[in-house]
PABA-507633 format. One record per atom (N, C-alpha, C, O): residue number from 1; residue in three letters; atom name; y, x, z. Coordinates in steps of 0.02 Angstrom, whole numbers, plus 50000, padded with zeros to 5 digits. Atoms other than C-alpha are relative to their C-alpha. Layout:
<rec resi="NUM" resn="ALA" name="CA" y="Y" x="X" z="Z"/>
...
This chain:
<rec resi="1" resn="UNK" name="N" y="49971" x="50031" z="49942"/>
<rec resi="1" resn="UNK" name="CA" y="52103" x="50421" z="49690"/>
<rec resi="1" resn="UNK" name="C" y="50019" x="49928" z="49985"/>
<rec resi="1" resn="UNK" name="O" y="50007" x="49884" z="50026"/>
<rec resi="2" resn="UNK" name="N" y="49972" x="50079" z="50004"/>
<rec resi="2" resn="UNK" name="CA" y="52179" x="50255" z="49610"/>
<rec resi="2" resn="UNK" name="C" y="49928" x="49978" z="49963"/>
<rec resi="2" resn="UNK" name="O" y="49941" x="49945" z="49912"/>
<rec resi="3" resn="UNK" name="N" y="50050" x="50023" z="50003"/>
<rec resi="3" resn="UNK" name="CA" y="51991" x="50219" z="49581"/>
<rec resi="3" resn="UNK" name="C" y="49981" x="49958" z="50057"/>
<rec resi="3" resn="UNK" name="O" y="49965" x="49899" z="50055"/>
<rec resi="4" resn="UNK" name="N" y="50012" x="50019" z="49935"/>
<rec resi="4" resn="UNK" name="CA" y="51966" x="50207" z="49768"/>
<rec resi="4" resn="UNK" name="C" y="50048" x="49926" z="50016"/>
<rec resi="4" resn="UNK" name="O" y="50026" x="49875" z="50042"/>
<rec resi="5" resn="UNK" name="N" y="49943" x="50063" z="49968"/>
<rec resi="5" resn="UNK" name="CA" y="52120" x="50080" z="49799"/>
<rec resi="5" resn="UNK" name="C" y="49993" x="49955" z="49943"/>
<rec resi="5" resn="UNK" name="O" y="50018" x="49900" z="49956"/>
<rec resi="6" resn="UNK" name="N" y="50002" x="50061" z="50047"/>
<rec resi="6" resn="UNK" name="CA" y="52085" x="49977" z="49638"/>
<rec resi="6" resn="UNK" name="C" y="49924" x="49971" z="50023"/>
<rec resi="6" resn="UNK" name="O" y="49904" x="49929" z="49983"/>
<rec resi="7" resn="UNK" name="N" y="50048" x="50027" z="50014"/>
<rec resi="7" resn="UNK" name="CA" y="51905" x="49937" z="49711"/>
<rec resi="7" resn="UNK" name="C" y="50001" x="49954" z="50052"/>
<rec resi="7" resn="UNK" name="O" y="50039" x="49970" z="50097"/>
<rec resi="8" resn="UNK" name="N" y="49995" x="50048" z="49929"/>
<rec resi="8" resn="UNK" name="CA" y="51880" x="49788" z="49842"/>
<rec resi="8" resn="UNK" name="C" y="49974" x="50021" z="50056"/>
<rec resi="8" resn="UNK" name="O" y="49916" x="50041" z="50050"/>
<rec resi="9" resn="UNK" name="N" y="50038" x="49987" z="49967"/>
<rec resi="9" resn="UNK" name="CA" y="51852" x="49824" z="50008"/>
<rec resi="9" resn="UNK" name="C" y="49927" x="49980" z="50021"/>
<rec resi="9" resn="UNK" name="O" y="49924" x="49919" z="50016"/>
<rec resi="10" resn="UNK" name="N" y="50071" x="50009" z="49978"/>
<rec resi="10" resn="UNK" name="CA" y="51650" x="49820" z="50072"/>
<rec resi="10" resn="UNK" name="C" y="49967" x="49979" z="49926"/>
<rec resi="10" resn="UNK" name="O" y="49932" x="49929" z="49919"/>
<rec resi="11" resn="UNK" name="N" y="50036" x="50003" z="50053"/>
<rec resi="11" resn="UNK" name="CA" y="51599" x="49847" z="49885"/>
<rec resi="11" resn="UNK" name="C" y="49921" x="50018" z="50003"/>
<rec resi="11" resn="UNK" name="O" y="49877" x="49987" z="49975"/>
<rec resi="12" resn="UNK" name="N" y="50055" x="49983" z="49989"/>
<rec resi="12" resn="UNK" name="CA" y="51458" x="49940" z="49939"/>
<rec resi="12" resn="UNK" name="C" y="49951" x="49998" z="50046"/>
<rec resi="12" resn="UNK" name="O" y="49904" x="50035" z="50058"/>
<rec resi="13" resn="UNK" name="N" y="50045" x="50024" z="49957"/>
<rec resi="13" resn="UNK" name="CA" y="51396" x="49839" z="50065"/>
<rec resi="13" resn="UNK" name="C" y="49940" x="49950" z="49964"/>
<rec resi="13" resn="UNK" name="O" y="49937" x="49936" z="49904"/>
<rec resi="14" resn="UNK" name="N" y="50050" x="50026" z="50022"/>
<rec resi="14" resn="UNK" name="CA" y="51236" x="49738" z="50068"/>
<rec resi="14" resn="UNK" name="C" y="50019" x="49931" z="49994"/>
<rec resi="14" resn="UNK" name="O" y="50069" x="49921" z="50028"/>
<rec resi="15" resn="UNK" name="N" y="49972" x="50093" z="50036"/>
<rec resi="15" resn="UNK" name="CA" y="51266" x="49532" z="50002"/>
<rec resi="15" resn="UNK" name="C" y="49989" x="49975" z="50085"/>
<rec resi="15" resn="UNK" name="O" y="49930" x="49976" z="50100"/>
<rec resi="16" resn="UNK" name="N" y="49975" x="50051" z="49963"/>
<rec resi="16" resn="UNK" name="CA" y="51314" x="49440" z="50167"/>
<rec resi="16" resn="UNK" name="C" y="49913" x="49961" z="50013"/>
<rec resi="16" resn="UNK" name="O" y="49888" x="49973" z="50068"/>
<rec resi="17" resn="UNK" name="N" y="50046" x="50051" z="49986"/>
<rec resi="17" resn="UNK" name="CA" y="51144" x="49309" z="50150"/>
<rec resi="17" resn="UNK" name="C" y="49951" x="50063" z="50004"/>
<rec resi="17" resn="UNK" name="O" y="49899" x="50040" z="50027"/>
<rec resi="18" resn="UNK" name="N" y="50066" x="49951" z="49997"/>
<rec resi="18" resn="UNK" name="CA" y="51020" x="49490" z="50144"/>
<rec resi="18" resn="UNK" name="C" y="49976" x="50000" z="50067"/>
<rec resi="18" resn="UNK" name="O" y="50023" x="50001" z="50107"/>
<rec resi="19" resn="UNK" name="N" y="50011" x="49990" z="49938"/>
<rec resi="19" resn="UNK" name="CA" y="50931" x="49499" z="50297"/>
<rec resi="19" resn="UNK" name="C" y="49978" x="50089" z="50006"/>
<rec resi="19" resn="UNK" name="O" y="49945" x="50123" z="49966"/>
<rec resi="20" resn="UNK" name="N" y="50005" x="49933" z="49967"/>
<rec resi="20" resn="UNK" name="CA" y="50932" x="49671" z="50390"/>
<rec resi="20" resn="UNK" name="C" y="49923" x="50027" z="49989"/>
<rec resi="20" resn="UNK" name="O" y="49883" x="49980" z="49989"/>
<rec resi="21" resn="UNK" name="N" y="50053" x="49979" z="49992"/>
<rec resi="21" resn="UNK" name="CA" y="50776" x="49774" z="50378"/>
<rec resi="21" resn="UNK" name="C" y="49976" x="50003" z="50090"/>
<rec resi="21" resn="UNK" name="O" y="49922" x="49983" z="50111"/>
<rec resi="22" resn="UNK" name="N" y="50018" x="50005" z="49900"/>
<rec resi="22" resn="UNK" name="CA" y="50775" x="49793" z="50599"/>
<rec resi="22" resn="UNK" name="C" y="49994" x="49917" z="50012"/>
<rec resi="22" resn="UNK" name="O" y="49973" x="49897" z="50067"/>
<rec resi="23" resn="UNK" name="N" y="50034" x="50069" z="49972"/>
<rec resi="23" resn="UNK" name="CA" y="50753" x="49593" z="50588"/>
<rec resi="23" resn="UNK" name="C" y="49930" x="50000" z="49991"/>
<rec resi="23" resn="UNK" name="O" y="49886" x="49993" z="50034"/>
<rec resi="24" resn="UNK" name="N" y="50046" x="50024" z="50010"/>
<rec resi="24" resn="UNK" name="CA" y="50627" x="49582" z="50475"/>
<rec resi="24" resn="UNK" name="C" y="49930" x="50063" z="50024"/>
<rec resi="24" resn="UNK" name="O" y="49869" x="50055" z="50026"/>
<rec resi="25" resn="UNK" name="N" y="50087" x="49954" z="49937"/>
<rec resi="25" resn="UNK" name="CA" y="50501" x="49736" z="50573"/>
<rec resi="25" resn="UNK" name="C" y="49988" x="49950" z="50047"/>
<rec resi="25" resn="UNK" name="O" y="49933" x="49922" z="50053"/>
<rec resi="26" resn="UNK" name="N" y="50029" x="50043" z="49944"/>
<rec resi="26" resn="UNK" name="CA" y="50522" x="49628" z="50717"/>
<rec resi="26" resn="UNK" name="C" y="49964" x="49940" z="50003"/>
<rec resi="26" resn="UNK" name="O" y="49937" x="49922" z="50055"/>
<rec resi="27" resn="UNK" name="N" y="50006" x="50063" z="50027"/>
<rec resi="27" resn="UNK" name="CA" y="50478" x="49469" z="50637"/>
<rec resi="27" resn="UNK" name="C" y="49899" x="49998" z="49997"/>
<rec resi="27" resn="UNK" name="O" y="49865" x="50045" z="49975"/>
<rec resi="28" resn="UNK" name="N" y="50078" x="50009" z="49996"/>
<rec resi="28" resn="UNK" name="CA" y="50275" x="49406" z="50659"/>
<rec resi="28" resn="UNK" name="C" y="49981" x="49974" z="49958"/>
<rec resi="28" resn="UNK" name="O" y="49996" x="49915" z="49952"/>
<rec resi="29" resn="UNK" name="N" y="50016" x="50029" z="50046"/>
<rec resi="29" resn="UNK" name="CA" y="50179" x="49397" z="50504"/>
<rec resi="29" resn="UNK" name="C" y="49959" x="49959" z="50015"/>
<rec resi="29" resn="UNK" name="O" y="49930" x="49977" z="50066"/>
<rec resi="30" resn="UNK" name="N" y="50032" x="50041" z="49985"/>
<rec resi="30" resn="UNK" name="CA" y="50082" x="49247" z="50508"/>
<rec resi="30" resn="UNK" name="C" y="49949" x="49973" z="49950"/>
<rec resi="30" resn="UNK" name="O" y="49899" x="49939" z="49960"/>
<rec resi="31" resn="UNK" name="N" y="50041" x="50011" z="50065"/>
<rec resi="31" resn="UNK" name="CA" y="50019" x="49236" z="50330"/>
<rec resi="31" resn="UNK" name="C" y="49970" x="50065" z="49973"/>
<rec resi="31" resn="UNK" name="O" y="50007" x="50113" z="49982"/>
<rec resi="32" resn="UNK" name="N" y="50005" x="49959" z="50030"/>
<rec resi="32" resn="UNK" name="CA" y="49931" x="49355" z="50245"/>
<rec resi="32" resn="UNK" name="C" y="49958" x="49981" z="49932"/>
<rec resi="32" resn="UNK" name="O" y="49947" x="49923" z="49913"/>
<rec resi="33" resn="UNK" name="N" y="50017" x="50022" z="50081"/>
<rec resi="33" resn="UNK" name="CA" y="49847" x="49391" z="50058"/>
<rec resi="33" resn="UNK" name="C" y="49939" x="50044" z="50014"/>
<rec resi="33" resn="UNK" name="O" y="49925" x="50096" z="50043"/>
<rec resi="34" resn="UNK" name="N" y="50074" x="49985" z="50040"/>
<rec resi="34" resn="UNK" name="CA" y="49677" x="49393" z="49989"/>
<rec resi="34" resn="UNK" name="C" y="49992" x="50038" z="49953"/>
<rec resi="34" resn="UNK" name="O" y="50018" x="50019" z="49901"/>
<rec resi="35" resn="UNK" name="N" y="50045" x="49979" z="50039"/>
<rec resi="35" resn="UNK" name="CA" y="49590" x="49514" z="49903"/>
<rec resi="35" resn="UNK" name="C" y="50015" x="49968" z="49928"/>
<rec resi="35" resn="UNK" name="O" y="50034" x="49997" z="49877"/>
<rec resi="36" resn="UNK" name="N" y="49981" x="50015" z="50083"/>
<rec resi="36" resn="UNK" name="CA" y="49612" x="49410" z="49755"/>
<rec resi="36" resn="UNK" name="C" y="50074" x="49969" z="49989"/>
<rec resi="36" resn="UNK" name="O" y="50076" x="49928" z="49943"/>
<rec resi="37" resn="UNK" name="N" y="49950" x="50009" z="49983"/>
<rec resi="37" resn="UNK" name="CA" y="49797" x="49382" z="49795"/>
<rec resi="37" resn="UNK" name="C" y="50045" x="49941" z="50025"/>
<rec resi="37" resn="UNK" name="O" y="50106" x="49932" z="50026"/>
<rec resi="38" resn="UNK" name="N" y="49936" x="50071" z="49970"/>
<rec resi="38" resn="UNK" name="CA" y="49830" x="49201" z="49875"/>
<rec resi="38" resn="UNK" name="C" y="50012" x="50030" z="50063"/>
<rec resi="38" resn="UNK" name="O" y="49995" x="50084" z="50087"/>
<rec resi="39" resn="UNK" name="N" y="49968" x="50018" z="49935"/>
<rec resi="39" resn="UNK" name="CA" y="49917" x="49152" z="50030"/>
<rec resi="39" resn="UNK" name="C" y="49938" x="50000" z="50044"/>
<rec resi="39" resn="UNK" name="O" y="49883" x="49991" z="50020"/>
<rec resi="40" resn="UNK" name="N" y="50066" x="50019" z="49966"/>
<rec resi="40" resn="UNK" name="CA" y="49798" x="49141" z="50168"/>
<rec resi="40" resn="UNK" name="C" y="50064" x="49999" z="50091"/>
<rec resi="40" resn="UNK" name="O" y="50116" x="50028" z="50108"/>
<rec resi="41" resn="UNK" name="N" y="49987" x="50019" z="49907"/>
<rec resi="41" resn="UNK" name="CA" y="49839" x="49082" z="50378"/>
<rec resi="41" resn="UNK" name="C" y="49958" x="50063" z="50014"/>
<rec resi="41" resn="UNK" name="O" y="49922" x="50099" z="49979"/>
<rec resi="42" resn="UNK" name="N" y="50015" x="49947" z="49941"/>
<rec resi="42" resn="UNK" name="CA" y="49805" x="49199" z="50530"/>
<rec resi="42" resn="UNK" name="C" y="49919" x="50004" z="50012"/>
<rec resi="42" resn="UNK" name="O" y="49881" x="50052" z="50017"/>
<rec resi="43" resn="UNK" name="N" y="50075" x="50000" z="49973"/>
<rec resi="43" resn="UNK" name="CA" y="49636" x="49123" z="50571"/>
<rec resi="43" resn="UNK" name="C" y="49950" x="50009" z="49895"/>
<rec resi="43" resn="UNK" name="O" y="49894" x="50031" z="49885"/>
<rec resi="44" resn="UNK" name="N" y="50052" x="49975" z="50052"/>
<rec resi="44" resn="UNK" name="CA" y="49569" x="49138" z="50377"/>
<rec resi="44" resn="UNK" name="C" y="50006" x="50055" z="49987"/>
<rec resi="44" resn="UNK" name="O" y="49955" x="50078" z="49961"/>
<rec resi="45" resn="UNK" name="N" y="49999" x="49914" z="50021"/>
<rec resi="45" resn="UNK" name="CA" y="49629" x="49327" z="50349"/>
<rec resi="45" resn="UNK" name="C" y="49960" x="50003" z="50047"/>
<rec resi="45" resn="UNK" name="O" y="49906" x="50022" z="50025"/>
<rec resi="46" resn="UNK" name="N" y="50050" x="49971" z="49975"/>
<rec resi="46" resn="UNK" name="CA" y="49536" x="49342" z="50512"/>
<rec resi="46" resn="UNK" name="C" y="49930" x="49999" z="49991"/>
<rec resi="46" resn="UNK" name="O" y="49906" x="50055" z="50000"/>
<rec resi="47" resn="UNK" name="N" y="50043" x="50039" z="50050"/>
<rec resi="47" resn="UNK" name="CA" y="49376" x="49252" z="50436"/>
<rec resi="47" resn="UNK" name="C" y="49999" x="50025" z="49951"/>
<rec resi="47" resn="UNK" name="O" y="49943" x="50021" z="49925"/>
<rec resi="48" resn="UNK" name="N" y="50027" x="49945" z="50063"/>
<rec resi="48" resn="UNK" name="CA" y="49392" x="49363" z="50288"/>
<rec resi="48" resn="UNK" name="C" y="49989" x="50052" z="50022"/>
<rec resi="48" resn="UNK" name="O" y="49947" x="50080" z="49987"/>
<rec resi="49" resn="UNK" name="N" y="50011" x="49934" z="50005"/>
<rec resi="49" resn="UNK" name="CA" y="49392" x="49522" z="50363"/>
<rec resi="49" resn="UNK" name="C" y="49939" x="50001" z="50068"/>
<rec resi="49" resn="UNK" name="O" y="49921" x="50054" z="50094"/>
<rec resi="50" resn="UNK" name="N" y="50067" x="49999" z="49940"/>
<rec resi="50" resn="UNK" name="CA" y="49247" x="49481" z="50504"/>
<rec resi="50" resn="UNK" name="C" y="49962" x="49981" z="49941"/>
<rec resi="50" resn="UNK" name="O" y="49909" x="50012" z="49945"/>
<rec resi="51" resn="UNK" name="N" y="50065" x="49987" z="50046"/>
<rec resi="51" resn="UNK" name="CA" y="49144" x="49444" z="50354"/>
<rec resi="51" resn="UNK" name="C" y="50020" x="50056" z="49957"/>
<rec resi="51" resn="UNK" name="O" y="49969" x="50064" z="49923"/>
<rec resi="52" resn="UNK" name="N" y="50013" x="49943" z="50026"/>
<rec resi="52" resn="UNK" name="CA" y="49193" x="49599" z="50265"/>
<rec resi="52" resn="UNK" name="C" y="49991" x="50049" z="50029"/>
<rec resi="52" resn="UNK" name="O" y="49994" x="50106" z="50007"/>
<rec resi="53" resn="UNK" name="N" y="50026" x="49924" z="49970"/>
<rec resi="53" resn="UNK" name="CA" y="49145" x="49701" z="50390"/>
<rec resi="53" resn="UNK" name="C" y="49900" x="50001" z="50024"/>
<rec resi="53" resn="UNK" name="O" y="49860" x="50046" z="50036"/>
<rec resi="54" resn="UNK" name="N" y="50031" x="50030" z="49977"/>
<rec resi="54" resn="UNK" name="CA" y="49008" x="49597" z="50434"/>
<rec resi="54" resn="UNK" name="C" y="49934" x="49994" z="49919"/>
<rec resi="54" resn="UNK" name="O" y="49882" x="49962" z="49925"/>
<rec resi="55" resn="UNK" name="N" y="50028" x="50002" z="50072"/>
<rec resi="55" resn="UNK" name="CA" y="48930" x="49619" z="50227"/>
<rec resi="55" resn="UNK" name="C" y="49944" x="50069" z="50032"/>
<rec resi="55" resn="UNK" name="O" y="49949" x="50117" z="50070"/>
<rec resi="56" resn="UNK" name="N" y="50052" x="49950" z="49989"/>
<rec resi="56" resn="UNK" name="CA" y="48762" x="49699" z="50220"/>
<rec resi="56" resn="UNK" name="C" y="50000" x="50049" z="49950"/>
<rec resi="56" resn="UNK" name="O" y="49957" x="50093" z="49951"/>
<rec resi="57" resn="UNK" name="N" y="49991" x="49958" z="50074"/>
<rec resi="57" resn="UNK" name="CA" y="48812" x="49786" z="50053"/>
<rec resi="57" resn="UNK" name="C" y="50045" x="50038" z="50001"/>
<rec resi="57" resn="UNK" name="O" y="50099" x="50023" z="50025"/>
<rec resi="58" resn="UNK" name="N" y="49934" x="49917" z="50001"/>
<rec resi="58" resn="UNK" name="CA" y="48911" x="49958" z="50030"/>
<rec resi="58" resn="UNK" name="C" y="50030" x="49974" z="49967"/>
<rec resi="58" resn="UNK" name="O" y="49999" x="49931" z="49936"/>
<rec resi="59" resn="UNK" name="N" y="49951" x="50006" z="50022"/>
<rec resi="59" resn="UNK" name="CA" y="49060" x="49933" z="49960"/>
<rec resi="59" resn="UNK" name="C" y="49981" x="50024" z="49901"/>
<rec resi="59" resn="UNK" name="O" y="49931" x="50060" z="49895"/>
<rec resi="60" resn="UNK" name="N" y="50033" x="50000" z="50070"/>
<rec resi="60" resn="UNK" name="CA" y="49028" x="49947" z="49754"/>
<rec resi="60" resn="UNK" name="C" y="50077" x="50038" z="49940"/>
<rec resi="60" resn="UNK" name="O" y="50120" x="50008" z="49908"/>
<rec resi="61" resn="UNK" name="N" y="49943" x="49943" z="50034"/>
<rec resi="61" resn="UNK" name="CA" y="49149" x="50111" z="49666"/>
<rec resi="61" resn="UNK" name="C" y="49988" x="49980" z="49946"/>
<rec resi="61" resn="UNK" name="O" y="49937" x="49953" z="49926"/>
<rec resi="62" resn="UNK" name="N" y="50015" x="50022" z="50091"/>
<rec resi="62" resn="UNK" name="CA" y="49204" x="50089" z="49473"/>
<rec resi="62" resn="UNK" name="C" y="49959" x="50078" z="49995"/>
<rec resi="62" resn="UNK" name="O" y="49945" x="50120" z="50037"/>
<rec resi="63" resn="UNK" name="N" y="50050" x="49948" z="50014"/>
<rec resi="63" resn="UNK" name="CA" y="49104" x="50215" z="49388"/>
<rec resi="63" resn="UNK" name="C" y="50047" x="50054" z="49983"/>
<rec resi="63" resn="UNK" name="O" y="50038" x="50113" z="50001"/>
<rec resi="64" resn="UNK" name="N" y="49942" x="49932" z="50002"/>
<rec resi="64" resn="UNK" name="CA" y="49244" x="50322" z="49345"/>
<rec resi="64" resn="UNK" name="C" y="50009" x="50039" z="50061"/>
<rec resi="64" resn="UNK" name="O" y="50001" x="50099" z="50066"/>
<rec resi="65" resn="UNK" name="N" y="49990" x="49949" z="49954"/>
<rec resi="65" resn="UNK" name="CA" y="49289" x="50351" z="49519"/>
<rec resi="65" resn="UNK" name="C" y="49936" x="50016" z="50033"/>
<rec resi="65" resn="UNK" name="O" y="49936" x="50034" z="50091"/>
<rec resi="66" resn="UNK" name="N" y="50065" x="49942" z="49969"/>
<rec resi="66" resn="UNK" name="CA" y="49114" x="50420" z="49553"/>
<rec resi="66" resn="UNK" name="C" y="49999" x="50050" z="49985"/>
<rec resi="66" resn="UNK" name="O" y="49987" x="50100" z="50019"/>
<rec resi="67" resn="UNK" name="N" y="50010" x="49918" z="50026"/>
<rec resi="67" resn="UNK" name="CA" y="49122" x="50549" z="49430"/>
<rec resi="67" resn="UNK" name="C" y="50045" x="50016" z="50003"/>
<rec resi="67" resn="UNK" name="O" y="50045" x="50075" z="49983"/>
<rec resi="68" resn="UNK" name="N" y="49942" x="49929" z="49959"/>
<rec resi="68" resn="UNK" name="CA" y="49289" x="50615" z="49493"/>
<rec resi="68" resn="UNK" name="C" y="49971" x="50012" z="50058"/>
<rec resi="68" resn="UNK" name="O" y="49959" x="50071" z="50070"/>
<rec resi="69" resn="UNK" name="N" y="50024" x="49962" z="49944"/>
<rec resi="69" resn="UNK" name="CA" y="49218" x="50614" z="49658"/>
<rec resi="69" resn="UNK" name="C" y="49926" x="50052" z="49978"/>
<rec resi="69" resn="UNK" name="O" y="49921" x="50104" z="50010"/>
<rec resi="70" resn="UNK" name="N" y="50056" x="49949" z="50029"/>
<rec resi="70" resn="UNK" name="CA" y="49059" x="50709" z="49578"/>
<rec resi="70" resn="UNK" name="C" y="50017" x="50055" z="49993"/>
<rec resi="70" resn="UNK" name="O" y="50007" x="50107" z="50025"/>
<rec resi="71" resn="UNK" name="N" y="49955" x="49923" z="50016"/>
<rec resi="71" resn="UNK" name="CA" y="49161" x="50822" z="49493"/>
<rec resi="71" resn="UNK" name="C" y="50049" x="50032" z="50049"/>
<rec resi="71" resn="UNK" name="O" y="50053" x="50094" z="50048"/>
<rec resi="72" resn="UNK" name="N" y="49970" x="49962" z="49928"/>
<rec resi="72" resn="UNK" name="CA" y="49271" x="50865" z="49647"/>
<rec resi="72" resn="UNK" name="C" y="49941" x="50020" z="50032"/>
<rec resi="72" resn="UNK" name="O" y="49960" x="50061" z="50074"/>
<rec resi="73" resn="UNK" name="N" y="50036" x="49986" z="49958"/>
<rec resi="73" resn="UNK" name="CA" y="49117" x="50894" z="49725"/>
<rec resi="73" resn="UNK" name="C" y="49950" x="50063" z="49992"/>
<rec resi="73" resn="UNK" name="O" y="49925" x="50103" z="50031"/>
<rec resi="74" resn="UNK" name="N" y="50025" x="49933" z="50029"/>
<rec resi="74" resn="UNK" name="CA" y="49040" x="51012" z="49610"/>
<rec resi="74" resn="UNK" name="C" y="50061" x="50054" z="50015"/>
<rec resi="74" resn="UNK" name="O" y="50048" x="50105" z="50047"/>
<rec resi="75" resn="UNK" name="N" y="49958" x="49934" z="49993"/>
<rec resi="75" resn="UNK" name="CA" y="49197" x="51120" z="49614"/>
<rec resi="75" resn="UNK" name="C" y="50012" x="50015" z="50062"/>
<rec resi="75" resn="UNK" name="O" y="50032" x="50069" z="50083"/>
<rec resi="76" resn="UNK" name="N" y="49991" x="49959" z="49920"/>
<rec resi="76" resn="UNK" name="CA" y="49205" x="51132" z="49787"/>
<rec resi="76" resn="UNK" name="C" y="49934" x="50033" z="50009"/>
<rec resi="76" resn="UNK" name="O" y="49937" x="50083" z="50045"/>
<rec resi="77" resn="UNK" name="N" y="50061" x="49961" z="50003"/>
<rec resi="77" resn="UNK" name="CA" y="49037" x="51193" z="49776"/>
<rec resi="77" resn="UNK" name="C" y="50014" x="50086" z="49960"/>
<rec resi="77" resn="UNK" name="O" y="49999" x="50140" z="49986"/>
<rec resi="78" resn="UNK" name="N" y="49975" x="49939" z="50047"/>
<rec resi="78" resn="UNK" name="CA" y="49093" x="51334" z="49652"/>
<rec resi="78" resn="UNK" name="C" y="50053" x="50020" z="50017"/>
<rec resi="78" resn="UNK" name="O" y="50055" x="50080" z="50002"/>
<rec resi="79" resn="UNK" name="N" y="49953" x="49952" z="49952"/>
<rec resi="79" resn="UNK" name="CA" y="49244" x="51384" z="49743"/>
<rec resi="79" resn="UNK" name="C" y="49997" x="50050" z="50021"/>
<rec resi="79" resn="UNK" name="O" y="50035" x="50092" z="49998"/>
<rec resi="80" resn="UNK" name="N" y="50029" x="49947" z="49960"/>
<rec resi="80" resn="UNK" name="CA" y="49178" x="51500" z="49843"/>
<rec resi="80" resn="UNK" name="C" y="49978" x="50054" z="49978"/>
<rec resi="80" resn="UNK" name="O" y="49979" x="50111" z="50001"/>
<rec resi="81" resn="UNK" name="N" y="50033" x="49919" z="50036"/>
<rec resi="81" resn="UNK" name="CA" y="49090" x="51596" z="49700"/>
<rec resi="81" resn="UNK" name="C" y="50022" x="50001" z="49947"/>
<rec resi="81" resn="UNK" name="O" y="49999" x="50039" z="49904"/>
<rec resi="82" resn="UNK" name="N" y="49947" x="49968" z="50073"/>
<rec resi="82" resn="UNK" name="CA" y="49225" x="51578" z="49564"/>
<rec resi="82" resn="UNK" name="C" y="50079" x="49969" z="50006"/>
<rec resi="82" resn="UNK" name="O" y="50105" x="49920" z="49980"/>
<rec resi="83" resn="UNK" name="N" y="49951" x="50047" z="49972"/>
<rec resi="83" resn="UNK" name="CA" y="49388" x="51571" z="49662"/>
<rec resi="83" resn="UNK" name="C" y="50053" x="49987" z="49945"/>
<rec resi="83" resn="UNK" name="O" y="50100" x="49947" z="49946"/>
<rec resi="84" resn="UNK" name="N" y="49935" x="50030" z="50052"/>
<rec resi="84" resn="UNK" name="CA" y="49487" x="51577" z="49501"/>
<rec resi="84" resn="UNK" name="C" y="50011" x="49948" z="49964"/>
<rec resi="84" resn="UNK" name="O" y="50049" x="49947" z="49916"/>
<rec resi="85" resn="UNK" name="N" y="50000" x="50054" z="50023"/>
<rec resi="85" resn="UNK" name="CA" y="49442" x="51393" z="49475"/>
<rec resi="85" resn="UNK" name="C" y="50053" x="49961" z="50040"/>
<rec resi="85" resn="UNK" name="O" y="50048" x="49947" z="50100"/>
<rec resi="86" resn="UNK" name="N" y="49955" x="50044" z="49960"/>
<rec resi="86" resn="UNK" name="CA" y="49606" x="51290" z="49500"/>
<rec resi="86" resn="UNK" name="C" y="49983" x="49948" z="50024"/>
<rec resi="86" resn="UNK" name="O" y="50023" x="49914" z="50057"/>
């Protein structure tokens, strides 16, 4: 109890200069980030992603995650006829 009355009041509030999380939802991003992580304006994120949709080339997986998807793909195959595979 003389914990409670030795501590200052609004100890466990948030610092005064923090801004609220319900501002910043409402708030309009205007910048966004690249792929290779700069800054980028409204009209070049849009300009990046109308040419990445706009690429004549499939998208290019590391080789690792092929052969997990492989191997998930075999065992779902074998499921069915050896269900005691976790």
């Amino acid at each position: 109890m003389t914990l409670v009355l030795l501590c200052p009041p609004g100890v466990a509030l948030p610092p005064p200069e923090d801004v609220p999380e319900e501002v910043l939802r409402t708030e309009i991003t205007l910048e966004g980030r690249s792929p290779t992580g700069g800054e980028l304006t409204a009209s070049e994120y849009a300009e990046l992603t109308t040419a990445q949709a706009e690429s004549p080339y499939a998208p290019v997986l590391d080789s690792e995650i092929r052969q997990v998807i492989f191997l998930l793909q075999i065992r779902q195959m074998l499921k069915p006829i050896l269900p005691f595979i976790p």
